[in-house]
DOLUM-607906 format. One line per field, with one value per residue (C-alpha): residue in three letters; x, y negated, z. Coordinates in steps of 0.2 Angstrom, whole numbers, padded with zeros to 4 digits. Each point is the difference from the previous one (the first is absolute). Last residue first. Example, Ala and Ser with C-alpha at 12.3 -4.5 7.8 and 13.67 -1.06 7.14 Angstrom:
BEGIN
type	SER/ALA
xx	0068/-0006
yy	0005/0017
zz	0036/0003
This chain:
BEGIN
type	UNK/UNK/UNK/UNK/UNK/UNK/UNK/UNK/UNK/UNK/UNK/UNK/UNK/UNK/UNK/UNK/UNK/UNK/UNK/UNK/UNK/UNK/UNK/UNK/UNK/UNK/UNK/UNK/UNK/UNK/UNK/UNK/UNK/UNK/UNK/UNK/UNK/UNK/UNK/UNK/UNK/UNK/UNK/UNK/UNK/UNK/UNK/UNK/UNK/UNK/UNK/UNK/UNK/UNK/UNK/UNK/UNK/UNK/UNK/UNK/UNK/UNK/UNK/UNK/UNK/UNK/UNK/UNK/UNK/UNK/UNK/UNK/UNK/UNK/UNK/UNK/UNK/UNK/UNK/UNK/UNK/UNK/UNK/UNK/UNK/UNK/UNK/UNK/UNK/UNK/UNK/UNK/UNK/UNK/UNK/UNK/UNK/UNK/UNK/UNK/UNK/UNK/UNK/UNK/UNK/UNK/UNK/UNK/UNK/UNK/UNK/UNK/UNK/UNK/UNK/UNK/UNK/UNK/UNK/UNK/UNK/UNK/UNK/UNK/UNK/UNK/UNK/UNK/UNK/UNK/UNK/UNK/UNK/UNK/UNK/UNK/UNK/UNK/UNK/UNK/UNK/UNK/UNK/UNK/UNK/UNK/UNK/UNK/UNK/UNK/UNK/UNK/UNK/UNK/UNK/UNK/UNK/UNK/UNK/UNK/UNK/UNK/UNK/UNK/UNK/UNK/UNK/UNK/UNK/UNK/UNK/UNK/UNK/UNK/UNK/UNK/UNK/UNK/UNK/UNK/UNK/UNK/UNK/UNK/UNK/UNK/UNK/UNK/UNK/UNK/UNK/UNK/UNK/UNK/UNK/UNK/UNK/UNK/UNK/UNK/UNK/UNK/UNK/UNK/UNK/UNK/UNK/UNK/UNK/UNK/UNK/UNK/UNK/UNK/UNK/UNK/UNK/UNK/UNK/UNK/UNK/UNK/UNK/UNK/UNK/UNK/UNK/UNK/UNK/UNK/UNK/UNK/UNK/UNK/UNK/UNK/UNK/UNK/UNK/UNK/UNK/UNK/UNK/UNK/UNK/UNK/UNK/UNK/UNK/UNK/UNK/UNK/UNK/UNK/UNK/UNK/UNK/UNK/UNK/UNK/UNK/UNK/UNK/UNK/UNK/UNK/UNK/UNK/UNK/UNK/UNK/UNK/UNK/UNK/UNK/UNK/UNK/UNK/UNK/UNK/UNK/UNK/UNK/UNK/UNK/UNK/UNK/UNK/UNK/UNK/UNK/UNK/UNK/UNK/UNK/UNK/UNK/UNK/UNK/UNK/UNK/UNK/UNK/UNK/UNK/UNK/UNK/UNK/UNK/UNK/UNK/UNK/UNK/UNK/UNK/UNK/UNK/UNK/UNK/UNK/UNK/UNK/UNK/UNK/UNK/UNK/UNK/UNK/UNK/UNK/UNK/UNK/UNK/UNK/UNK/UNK/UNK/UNK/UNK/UNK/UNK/UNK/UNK/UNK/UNK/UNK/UNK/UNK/UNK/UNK/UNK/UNK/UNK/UNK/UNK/UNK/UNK/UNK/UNK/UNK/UNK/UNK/UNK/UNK/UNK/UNK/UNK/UNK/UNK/UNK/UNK/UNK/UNK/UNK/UNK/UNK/UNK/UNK/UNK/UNK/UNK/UNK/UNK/UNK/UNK/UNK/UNK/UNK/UNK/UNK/UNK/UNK/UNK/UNK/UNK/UNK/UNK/UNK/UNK/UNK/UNK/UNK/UNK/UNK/UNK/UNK/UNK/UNK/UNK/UNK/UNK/UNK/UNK/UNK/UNK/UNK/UNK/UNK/UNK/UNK/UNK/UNK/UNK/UNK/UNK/UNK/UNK/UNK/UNK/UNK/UNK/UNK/UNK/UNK/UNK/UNK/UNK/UNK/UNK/UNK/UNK/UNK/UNK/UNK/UNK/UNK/UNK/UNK/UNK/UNK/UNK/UNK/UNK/UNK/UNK/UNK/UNK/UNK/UNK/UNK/UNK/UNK/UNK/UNK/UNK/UNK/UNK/UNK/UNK/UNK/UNK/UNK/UNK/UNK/UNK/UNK/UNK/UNK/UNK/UNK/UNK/UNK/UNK/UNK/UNK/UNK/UNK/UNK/UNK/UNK/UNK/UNK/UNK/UNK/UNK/UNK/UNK/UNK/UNK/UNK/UNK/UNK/UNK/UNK/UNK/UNK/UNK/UNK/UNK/UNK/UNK/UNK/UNK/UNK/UNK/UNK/UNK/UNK/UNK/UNK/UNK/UNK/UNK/UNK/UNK/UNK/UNK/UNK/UNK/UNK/UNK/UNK/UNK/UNK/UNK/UNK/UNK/UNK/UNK/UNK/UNK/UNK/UNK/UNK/UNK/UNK/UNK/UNK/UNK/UNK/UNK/UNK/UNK/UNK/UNK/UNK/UNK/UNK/UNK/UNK/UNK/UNK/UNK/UNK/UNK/UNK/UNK/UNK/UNK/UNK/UNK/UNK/UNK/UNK/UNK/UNK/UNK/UNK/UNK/UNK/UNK/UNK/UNK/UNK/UNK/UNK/UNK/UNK/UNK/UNK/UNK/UNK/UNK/UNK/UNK/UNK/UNK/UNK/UNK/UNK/UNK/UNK/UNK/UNK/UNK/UNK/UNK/UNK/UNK/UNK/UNK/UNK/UNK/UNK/UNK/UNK/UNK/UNK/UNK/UNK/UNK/UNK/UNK/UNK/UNK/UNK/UNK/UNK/UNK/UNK/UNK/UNK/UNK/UNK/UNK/UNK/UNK/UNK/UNK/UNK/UNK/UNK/UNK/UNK/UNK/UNK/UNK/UNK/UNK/UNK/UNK/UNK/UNK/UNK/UNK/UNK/UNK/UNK/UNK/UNK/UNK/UNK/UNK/UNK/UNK/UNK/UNK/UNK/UNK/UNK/UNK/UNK/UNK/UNK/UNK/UNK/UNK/UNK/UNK/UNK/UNK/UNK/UNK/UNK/UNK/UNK/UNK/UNK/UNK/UNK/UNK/UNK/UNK/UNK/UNK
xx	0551/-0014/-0018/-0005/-0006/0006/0004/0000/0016/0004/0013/0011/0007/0021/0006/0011/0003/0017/0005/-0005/-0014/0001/-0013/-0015/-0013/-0018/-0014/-0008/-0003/-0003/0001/0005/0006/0013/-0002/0018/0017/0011/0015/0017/0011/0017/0006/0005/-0015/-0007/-0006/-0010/0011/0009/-0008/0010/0017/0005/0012/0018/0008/-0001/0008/-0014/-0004/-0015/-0004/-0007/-0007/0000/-0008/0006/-0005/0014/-0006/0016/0012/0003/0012/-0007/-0011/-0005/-0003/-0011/-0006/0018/0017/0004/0012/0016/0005/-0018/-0007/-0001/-0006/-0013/0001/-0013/0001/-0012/-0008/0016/0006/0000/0007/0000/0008/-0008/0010/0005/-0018/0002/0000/-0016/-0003/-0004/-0018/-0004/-0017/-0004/0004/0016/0007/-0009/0004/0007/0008/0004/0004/0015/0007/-0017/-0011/-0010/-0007/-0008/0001/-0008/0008/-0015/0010/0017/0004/0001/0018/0012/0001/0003/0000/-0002/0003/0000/0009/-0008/0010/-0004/0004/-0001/0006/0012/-0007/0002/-0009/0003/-0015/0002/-0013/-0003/-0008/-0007/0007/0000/-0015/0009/0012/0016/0007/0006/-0001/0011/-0003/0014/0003/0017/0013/-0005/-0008/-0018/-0003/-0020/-0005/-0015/0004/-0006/-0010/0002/-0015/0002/-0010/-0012/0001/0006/0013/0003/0018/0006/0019/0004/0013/0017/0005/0005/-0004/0008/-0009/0005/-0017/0006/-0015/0005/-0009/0002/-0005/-0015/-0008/0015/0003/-0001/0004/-0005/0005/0018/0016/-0012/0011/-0014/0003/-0005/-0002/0018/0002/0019/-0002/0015/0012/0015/0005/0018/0008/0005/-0015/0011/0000/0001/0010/-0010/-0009/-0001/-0002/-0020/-0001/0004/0002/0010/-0006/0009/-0007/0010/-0009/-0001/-0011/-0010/-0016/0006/-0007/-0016/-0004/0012/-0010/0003/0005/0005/-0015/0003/0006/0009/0003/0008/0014/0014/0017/0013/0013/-0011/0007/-0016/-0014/0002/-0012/-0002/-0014/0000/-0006/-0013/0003/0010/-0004/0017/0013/0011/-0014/0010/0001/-0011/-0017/-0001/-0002/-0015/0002/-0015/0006/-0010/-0002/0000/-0003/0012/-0004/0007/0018/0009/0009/0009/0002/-0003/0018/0003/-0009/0006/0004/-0009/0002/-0014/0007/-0009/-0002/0011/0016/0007/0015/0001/0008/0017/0007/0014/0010/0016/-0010/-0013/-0011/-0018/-0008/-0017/-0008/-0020/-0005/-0014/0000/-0001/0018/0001/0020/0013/0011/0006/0012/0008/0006/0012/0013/0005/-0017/0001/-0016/-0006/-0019/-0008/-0019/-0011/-0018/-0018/-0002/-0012/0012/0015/0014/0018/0014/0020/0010/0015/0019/0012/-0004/0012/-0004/-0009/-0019/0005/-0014/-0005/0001/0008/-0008/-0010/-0002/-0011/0001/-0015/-0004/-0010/-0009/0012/-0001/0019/-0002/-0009/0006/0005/0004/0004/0006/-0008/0010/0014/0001/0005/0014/-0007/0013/-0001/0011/-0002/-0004/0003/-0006/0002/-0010/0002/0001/-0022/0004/0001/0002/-0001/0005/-0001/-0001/0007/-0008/-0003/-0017/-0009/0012/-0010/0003/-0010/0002/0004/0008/0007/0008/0002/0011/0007/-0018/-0009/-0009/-0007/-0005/-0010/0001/-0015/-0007/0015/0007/-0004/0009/0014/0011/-0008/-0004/0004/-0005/0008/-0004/0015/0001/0004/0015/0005/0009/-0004/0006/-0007/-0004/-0010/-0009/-0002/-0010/0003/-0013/0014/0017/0007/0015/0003/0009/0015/-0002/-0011/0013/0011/-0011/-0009/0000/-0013/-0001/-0011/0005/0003/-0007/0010/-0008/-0016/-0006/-0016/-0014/-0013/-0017/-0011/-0019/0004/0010/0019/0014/0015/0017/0010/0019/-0002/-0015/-0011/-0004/-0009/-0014/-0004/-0016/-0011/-0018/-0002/-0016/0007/-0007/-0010/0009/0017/0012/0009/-0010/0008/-0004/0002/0007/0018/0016/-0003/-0001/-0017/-0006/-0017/-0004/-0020/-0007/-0014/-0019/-0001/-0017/-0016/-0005/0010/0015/0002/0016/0010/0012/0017/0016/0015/0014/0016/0011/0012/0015/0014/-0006/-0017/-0009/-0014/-0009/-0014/-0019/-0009/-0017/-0010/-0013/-0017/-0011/-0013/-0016/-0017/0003/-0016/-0010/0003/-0009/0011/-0007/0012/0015/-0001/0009/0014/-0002/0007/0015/0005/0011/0014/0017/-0009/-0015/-0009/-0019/-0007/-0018/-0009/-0019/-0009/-0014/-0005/-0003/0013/0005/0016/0013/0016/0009/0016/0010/0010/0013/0008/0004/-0017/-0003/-0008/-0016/-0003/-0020/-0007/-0019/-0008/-0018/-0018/-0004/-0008/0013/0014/0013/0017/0017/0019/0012/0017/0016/0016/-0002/0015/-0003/-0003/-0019/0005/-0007/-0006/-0008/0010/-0009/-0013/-0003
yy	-0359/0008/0000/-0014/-0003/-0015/-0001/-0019/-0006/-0004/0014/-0010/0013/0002/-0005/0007/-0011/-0002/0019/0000/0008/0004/0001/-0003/0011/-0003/0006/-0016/-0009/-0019/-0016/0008/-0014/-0002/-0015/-0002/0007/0008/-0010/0012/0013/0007/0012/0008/0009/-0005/0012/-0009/-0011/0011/-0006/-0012/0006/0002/-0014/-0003/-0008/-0007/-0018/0002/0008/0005/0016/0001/0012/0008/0013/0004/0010/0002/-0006/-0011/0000/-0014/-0008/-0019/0000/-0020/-0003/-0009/-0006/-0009/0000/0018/0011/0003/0016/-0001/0017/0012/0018/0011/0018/0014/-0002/0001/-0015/-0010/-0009/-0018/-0011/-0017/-0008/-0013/-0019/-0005/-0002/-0011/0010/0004/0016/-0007/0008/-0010/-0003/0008/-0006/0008/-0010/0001/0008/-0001/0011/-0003/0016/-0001/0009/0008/-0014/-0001/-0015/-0006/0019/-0007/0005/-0008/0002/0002/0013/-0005/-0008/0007/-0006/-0018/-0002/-0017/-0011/-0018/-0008/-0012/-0008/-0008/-0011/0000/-0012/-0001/0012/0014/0003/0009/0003/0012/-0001/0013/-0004/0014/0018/0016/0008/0001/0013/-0002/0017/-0005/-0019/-0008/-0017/-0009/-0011/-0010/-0006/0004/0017/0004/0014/0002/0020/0004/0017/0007/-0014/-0018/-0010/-0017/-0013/-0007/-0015/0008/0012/-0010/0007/-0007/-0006/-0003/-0016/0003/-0015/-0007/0003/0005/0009/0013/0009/0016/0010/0017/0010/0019/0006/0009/-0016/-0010/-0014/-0018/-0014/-0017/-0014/0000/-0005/-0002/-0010/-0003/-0010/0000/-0012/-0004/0003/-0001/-0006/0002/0013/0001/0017/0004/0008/0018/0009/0014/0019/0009/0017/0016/0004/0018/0017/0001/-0016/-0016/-0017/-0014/-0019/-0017/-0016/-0018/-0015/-0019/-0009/-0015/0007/0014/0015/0012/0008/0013/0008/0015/0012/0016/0009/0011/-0015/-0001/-0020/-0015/0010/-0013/-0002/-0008/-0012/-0018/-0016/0004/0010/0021/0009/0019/0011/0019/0009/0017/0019/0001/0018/0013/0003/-0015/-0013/-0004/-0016/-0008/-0008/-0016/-0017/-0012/-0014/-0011/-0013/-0012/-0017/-0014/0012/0011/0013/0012/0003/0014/0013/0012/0017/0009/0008/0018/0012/0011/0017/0014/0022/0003/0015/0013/0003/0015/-0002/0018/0010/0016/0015/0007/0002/0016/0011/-0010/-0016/-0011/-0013/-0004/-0018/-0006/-0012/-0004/-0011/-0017/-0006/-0020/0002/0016/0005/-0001/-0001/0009/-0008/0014/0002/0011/0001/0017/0001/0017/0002/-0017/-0006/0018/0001/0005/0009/-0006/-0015/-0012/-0011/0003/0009/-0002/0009/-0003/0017/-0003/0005/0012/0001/0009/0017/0007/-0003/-0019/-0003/-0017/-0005/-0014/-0018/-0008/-0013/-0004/-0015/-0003/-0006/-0007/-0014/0000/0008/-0004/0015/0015/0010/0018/0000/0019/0013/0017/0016/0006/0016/0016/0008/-0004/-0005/0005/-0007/0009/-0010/0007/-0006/0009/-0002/0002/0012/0002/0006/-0008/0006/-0015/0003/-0015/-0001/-0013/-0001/0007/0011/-0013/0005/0018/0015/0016/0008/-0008/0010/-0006/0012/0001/0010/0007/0003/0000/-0013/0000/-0014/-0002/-0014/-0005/-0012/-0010/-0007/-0018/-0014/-0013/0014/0015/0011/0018/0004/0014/0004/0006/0018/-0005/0001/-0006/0005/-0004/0008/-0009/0004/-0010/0009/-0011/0010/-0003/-0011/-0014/0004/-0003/-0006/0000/-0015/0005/0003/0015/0007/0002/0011/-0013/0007/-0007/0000/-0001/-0004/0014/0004/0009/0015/0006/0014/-0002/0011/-0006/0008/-0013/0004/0011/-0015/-0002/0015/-0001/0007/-0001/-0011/-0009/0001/-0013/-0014/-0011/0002/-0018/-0002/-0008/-0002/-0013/0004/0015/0012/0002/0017/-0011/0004/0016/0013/0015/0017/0017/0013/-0002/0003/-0014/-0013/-0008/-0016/-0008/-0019/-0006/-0014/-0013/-0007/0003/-0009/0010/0011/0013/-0010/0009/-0005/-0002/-0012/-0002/0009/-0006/0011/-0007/0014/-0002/0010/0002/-0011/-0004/-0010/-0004/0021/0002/0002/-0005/0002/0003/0014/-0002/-0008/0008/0002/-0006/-0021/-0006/-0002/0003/0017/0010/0011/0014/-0004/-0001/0011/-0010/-0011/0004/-0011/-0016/-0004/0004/-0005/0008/-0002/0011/-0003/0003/0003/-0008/0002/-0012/0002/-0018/-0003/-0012/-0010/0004/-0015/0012/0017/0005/0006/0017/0008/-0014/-0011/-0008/-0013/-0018/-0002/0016/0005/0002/0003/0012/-0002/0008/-0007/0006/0012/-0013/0004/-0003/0000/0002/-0003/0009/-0004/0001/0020/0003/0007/0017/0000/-0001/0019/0006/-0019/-0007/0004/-0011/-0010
zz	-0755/-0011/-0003/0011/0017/0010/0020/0006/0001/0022/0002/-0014/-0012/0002/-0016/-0016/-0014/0009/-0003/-0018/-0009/-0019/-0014/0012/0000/-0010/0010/0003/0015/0000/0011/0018/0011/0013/0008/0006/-0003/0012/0007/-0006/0010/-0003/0013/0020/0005/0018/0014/0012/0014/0017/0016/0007/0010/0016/0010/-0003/0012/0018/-0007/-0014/-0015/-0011/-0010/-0017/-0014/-0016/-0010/-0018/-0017/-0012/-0019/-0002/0012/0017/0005/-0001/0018/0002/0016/0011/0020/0000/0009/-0006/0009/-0006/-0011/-0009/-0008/0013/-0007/0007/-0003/-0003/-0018/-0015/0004/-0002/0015/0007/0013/0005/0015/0007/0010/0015/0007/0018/0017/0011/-0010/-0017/0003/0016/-0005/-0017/-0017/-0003/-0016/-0017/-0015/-0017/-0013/-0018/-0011/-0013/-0016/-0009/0007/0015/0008/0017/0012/0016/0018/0011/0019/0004/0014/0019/0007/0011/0016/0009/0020/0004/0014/0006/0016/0009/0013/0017/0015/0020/0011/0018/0012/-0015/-0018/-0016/-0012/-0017/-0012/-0013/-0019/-0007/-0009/0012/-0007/-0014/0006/0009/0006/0017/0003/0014/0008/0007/0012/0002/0011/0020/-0006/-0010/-0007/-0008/-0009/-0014/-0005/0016/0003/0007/-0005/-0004/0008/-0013/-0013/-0013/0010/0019/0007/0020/0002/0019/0001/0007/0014/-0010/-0019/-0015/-0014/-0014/-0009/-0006/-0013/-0003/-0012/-0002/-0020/-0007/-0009/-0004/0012/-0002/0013/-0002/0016/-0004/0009/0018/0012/0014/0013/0017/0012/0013/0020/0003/0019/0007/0008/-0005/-0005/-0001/-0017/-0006/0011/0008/0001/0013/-0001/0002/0014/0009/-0007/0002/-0011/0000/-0012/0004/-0002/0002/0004/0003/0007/-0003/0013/-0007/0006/0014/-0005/0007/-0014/-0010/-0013/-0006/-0018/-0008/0015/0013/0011/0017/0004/0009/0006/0004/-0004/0011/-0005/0001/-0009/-0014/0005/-0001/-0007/-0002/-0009/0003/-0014/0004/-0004/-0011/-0009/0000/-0011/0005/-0005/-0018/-0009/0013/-0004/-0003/0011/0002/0013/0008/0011/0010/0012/-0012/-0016/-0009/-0014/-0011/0008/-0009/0007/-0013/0002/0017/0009/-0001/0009/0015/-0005/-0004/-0003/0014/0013/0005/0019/0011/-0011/-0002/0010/-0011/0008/-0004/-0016/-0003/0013/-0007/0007/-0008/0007/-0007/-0001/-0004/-0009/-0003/-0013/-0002/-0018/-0003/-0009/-0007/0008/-0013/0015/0016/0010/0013/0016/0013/-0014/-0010/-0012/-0011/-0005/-0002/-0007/0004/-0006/0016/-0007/0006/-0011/0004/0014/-0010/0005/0003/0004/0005/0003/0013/0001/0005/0018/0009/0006/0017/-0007/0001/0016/0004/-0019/-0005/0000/-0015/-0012/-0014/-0013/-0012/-0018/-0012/0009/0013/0018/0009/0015/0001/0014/0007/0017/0000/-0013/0001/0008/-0010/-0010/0012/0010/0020/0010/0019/0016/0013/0018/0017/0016/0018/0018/0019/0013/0001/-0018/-0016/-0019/-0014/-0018/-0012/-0017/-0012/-0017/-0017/0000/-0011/-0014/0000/0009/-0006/0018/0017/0012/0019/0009/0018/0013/0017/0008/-0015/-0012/-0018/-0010/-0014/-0013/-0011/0011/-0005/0014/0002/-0003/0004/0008/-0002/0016/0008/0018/0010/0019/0010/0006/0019/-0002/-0016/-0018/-0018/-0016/-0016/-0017/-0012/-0016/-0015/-0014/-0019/-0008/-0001/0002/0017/0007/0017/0007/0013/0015/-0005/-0011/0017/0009/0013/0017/0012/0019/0015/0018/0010/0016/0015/0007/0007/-0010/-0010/-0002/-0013/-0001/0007/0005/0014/0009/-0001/0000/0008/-0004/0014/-0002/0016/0010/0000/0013/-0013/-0013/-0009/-0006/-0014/-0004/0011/0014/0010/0008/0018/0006/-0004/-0014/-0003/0004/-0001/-0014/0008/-0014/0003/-0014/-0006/0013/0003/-0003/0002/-0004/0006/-0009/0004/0001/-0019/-0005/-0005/-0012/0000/-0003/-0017/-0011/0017/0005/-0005/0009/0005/0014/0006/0009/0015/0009/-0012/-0014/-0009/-0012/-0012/0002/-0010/0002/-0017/0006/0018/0002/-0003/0014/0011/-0008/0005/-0006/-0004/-0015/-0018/-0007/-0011/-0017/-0003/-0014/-0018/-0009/-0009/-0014/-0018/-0003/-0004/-0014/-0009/0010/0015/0010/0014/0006/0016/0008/0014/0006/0012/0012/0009/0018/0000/-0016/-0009/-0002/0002/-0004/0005/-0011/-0004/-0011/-0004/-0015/-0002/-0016/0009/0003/0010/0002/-0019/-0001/-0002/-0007/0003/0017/0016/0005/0000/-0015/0004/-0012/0003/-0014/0000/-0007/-0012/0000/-0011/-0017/-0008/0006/0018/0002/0016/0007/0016/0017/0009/0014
């Protein structure tokens, strides 16, 4: 046992928590399980022969406090005390000349079990208490007193301090004030206190209760002998309800219920659902709120969120109905909604969907079904993808069949793929197919192959139907080469490059479908050039094409640019074509382009408009006594290659054939009268050197 702490801490003691430490250990350890009320307990599970050591601790709207001083170490063993005295004596009934007495067992039984009880009573105004019951006890832990004196006041056992008078018992009573009985109206955070006038002889016990609920653990209630109030403080909507008053007595029992209202915004919206998912949009609804706050609902707020965003972004702020389609929705995106009512007192809690929902609706149908191959006992069916998969992946394609004269449809496969093949028909058999795509939403439409299949042996060789077997890319360029075939069932296509197996690369790449294969060439170079052979075969025959490429560039530069006759109003040019391997860069010479330039400038002019179909040209605009270089670029389908070296320097003017043998037959020292500008000559290098007087 133990007495309540001095200071309650400036809140109500809500319980007490008991702890044991056995003398040979370190660690207390708690004894009650659940949270303790009274001022006592009684203690069970110790081991005998052991020393234990107890202490208490108090708890309020804060915490737990600091623990009591511990108590004297106890050895358990064997009862060696009497027993403590009874608990919670009280009178159930009585009338003129009887008394009816309960009590519960004691905390302490000493240690052993209680063999019985004894009832005393003496008269108040006596000192000498009388033995009610037989000198042995009594087993039950109730007694009825009889043979009394009318009217004397009588007191029961030394451990119970009520007198009582025998008179006639009245049942208990409760006396509603008239704004009780009707519903209290509270503003929330205010403090609701109950009053209630209640009557009873005995003094009836009081109990208060919610109906459909618990009583707030913050209300406190208070209880005398012609009263009780019920007070809860900081009210909240969760405080609306019914609550019931309860008072009985051993002549019966009374129920009361107040009616309370709580002023505030409305409790959250129940049953909210998402309903009708599309690709772009959603449809929620929703169910009003178990409490209204005490006012009309006005209307609702409408949220969403998505999944990676943190923040709620209101989509209707003024929605009257009890759901809401909300578009313009990311399709593929997942999002949160949430719903809030509003009242006069302003919006109530948020009722919010508990998993995020994927913005995606069933796909629509696939595109076209075509049928690519039949044999005596097989199907194989190709379809494209659908227009649109409903915002989210489709997951597989469900292929149906259905033969001809029956009505129902038949499964015959689940495929991943754009296409399948049906085995297992009927030769002869004409059947109908039709596919529907799915995803996580569901199935979309099916859709149907336009014409029945009959199933029969369709098994042709292929055939090539090549348009061109050349094909010619510029250096730098894609190149794709298409090779059509037809074939049943669809042959396999395989690549050889001069003689070898072609080697797919990263720019090197080999497609082949039911119709065609294709080879495609990323940035043709020259290596690329040489003869490629493509072979088709299936069950029936095989056959081949060869298909020849080239990949052109732009040509070298001319070679030998000669200089062949000067004058003083033309020069004549010649030279030869790009003599080394390849030089005309895998494409035929167009034609040269000439161009020339004064040696006293930087820039080169082109002299011929059009190119020039032969290895010479005849250069006619030139001056007099200016100095020249020249030279030549070719052309071909790539364009114009680089240039020759540039010729020697060359003097546009007249010039005559030198004479021959040059000889000296005399000197003298006599000058001519006149010299002219033909009589002068350019001196052979091969004359011999001559000495004379004068020259």
């Amino acid at each position: 046992m133990w007495e309540r702490p001095e200071s309650d801490g400036g809140s109500e003691i809500d319980g007490y928590i008991l702890e044991k430490r056995d003398k040979e250990g370190v660690r207390w350890t708690k004894c009650n399980k659940r949270r303790l009320n009274d001022l006592r307990f009684r203690c069970t599970g110790l081991t005998e022969g052991h020393y234990y050591q107890f202490r208490v601790l108090a708890e309020n709207a804060a915490g737990v406090g600091a623990p009591s001083e511990p108590s004297e170490y106890i050895k358990v063993c064997e009862a060696t005390y009497p027993p403590g005295p009874p608990t919670n004596p009280k009178v159930t009934d009585y009338s003129g000349s009887t008394v009816s007495l309960t009590w519960s067992k004691p905390i302490y039984d000493g240690g052993a079990a209680i063999s019985g009880f004894v009832v005393e009573m003496k008269e108040a105004v006596d000192d000498e208490w009388i033995t009610c019951t037989p000198s042995t006890g009594i087993e039950e832990t109730n007694y009825t007193v009889k043979r009394l004196r009318e009217n004397a006041e009588l007191q029961f056992s030394h451990t119970c301090n009520e007198r009582c008078w025998t008179e006639k018992l009245e049942g208990p009573e409760i006396e509603l004030e008239a704004a009780l009985r009707k519903i209290v109206n509270v503003r929330a955070c205010s403090t609701l206190r109950l009053f209630v006038t209640i009557k009873g002889r005995p003094e009836p016990e009081v109990k208060w209760s919610k109906e459909g609920g618990t009583l707030s653990e913050r209300a406190q209630i208070e209880v005398a002998s012609s009263y009780t109030v019920l007070l809860i403080e900081n009210v909240n909507r969760n405080d609306t309800g019914k609550y019931m008053l309860t008072a009985e007595n051993c002549s019966g029992s009374k129920s009361a219920f107040i009616n309370v209202r709580v002023l505030d915004s409305p409790s959250a919206p129940t049953n909210i659902e998402v309903k009708d998912v599309k690709r772009d949009s959603v449809t929620i609804s929703w169910e009003a709120p178990v409490i209204d706050g005490g006012a009309k609902i006005l209307h609702y707020i409408v949220e969403k969120r998505e999944e990676a965003r943190k923040a709620f972004t209101s989509v209707c702020s003024s929605c009257v109905r009890n759901s809401y389609k909300i578009d313009n929705l990311q399709e593929g995106c997942f999002y949160y909604f949430r719903v809030l009512a509003v009242n006069e007192f302003g919006a109530g809690v948020p009722a919010e969907t508990i998993e995020a929902v994927k913005v995606s609706e069933a796909p629509l149908p696939p595109g076209k079904i075509t049928l690519n191959d039949v044999t005596c006992n097989s199907a194989r069916l190709s379809w494209e993808k659908p227009d649109h998969d409903g915002g989210s992946k489709i997951t597989c394609y469900i292929v149906e069949m259905q033969a001809k004269g029956d009505d129902t449809w038949t499964i015959c496969s689940e495929s991943k793929a754009l296409e399948v093949t049906v085995n297992g028909l009927t030769k002869g058999k004409e059947y109908f197919f039709r596919v529907s795509a799915v995803n996580e939403k569901g199935k979309s439409e099916p859709k149907s192959l336009l014409a029945p299949v009959i199933v029969k042996d369709t098994s042709a060789e292929p055939i090539i139907t090549l348009l061109s077997n050349a094909f010619s890319v510029k250096a730098g360029n894609d190149l794709k080469i298409d090779v059509p075939f037809r074939g049943t069932p669809p042959p396999t296509a395989a690549w050889k490059k001069d003689g070898n197996m072609l080697k797919e690369t990263s720019r090197v790449n080999v497609c082949t479908s039911d119709t065609s294969s294709q080879i495609i060439i990323k940035d043709a170079a020259r290596v690329d050039v040489g003869v490629y052979e493509v072979t088709l075969t299936n069950s029936v025959g095989s056959t081949s094409a060869e298909i020849y490429v080239n990949v052109f560039e732009r040509p070298g530069p001319p070679s030998d640019l000669s200089v062949d006759e000067v004058s003083a109003d033309f020069v004549s040019l010649s030279w030869q074509p790009p003599h080394y391997t390849d030089s005309d860069g895998g494409s035929p010479i167009i034609g040269y382009h000439i161009e020339c330039k004064d040696q006293s400038s930087i820039l080169w002019t082109k002299l011929n408009r059009s190119p020039v179909t032969e290895d010479q040209f005849k250069v006619t605009s030139v001056e007099e006594g200016l100095i020249y270089e020249f030279r030549v670029c070719a052309e071909n389908m790539a364009g114009i290659g680089p240039c020759s070296n540039a010729s020697d320097p060359v003097a546009a003017r007249d010039q005559c054939d030198p004479p021959r043998n040059l000889t000296v037959t005399n000197i003298t020292n006599t000058r001519p009268t006149c010299w002219t500008s033909r009589s002068v000559w350019t001196v052979s290098r091969e004359m011999h050197p001559v000495m004379g007087t004068s020259s």
